[in-house]
C-alpha positions as CSV (number, residue, x, y, z in Angstrom):
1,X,0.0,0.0,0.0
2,X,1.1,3.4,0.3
3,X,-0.7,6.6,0.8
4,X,-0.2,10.5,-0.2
5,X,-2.3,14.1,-0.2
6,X,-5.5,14.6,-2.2
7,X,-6.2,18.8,-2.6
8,X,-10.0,19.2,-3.8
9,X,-10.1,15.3,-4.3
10,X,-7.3,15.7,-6.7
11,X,-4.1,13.9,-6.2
12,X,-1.0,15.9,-5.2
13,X,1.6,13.9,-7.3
14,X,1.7,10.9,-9.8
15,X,0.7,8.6,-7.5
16,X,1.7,6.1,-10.0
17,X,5.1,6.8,-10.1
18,X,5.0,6.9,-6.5
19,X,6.5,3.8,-5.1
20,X,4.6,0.7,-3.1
21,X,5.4,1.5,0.8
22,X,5.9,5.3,1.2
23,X,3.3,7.0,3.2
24,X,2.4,10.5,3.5
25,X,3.5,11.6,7.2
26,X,2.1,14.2,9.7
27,X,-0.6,15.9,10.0
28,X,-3.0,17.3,6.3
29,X,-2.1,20.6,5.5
30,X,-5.6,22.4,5.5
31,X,-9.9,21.5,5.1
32,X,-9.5,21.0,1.5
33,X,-7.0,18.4,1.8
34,X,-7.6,14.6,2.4
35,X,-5.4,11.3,2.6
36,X,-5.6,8.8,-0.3
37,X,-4.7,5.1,-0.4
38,X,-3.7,2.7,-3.0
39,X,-3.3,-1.0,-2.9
40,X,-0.2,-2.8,-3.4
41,X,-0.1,-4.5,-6.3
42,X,-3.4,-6.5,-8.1
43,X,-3.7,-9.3,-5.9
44,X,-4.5,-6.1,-2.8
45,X,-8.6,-5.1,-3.8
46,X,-10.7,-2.4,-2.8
47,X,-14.2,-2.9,-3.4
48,X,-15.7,0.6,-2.9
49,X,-19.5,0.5,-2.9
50,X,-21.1,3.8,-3.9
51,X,-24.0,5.3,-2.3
52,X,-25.0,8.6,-2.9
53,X,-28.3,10.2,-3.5
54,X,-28.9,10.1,-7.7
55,X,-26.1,8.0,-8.5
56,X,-27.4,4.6,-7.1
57,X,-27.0,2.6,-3.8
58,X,-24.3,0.0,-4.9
59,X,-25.4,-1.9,-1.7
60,X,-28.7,-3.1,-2.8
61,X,-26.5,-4.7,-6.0
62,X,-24.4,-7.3,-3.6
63,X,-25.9,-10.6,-2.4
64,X,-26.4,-11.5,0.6
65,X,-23.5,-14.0,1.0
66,X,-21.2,-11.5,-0.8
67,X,-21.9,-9.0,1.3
68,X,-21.3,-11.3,5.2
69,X,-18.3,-12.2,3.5
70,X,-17.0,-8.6,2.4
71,X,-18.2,-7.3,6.2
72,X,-15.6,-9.6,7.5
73,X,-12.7,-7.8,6.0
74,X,-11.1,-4.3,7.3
75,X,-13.6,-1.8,5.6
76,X,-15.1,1.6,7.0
77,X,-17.9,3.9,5.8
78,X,-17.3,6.2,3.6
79,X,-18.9,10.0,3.9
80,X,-21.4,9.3,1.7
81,X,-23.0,6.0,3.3
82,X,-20.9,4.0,1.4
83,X,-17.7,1.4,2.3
84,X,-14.5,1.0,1.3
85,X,-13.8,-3.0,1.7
86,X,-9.8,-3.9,1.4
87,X,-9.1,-7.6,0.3
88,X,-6.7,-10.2,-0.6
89,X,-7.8,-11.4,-4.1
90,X,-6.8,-15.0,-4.5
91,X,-8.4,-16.0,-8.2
92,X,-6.5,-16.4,-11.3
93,X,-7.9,-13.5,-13.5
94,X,-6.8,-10.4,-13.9
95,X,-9.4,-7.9,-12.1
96,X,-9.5,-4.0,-13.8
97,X,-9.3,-0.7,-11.9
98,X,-12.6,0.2,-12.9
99,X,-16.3,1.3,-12.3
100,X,-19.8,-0.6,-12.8
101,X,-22.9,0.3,-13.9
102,X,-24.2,-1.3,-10.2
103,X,-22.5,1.5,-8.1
104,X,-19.9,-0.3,-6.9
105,X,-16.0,-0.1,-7.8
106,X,-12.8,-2.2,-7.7
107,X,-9.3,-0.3,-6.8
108,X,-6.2,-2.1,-7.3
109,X,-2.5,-1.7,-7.4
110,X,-0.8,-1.0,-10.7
111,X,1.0,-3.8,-13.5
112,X,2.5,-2.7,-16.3
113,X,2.4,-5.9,-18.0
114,X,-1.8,-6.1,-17.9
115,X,-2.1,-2.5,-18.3
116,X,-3.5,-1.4,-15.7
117,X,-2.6,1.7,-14.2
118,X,-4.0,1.4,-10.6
119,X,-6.2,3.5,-8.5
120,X,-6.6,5.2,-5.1
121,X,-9.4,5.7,-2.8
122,X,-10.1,8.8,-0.4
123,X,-8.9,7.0,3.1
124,X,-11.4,7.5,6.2
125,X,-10.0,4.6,7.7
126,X,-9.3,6.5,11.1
127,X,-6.0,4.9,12.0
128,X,-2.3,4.8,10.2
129,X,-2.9,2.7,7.0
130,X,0.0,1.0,7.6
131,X,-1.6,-0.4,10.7
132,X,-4.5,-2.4,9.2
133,X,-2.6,-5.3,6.5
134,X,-3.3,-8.1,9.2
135,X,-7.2,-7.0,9.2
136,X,-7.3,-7.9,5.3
137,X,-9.2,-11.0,4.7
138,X,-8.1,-13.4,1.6
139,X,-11.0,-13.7,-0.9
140,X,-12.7,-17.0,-1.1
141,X,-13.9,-18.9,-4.1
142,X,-18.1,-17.1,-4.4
143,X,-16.3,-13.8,-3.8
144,X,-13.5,-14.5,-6.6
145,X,-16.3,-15.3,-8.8
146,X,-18.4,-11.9,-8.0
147,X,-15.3,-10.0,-8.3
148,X,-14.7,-11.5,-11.9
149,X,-18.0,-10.9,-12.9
150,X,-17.9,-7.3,-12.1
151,X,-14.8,-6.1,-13.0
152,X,-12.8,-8.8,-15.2
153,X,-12.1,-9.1,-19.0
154,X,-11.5,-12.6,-18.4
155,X,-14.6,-14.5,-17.3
């Protein structure tokens, strides 16, 4: 993971050309800035589910299994109503940082070789980032399949 400064929900650097492990330290500069997170690498997932008035309530688009399953996992609620849930993705296809049409969104760490340039979520986790990789639950097989429904080119 690492983490750096959001200004107006704009990101203060290339945050992909920042590398893996650097955080951002001390305290944010002013109201108008915010932390931001990104995941590792593609096998680290953040399922962010939207849910904001006009734009769709991603929850009522996850099953119930999915979502007892996802709940398990270090996630927090986002300003909005929704929740950022951070994972382990342990299937064999190769997941895109993207949006759905169901109002919910996959984050993942950058590859070169798949194309995919990563992604960042606003972080309203509360603690240190760096302080919550042992709270991050390894996907099992239903979820790998919901995942690669959603947001694979591969299924």
């Amino acid at each position: 993971m690492k983490s750096f400064l959001l200004h107006k929900n704009v990101p203060t650097i290339k945050f992909s050309m920042l590398p893996d492990g650097v955080f951002y330290e001390g305290e944010l500069p002013g109201k108008d800035y915010n932390l931001a997170v990104c995941p590792t690498d593609e096998k680290m997932v953040i399922v962010d589910i939207d849910c904001k008035e006009g734009k769709g309530n991603g929850y009522e688009n996850i099953p119930d299994n999915i979502f007892k399953e996802l709940v398990k996992s270090y996630n927090y609620k986002t300003k909005s109503g929704g929740m950022h849930v951070f994972l382990h993705y342990t299937g064999d296809k190769v997941l895109l940082n993207t949006t759905s049409k169901f109002s919910i969104d996959l984050r993942i760490g950058k590859n070169k070789s798949t194309g995919n340039n990563g992604g960042y979520v606003r972080w309203n986790g509360g603690v240190d980032p760096r302080t919550i990789e042992h709270l991050i639950n390894n996907t099992s097989p239903s979820l790998n399949t919901w995942l690669e429904v959603l947001f694979s080119k591969n299924v």
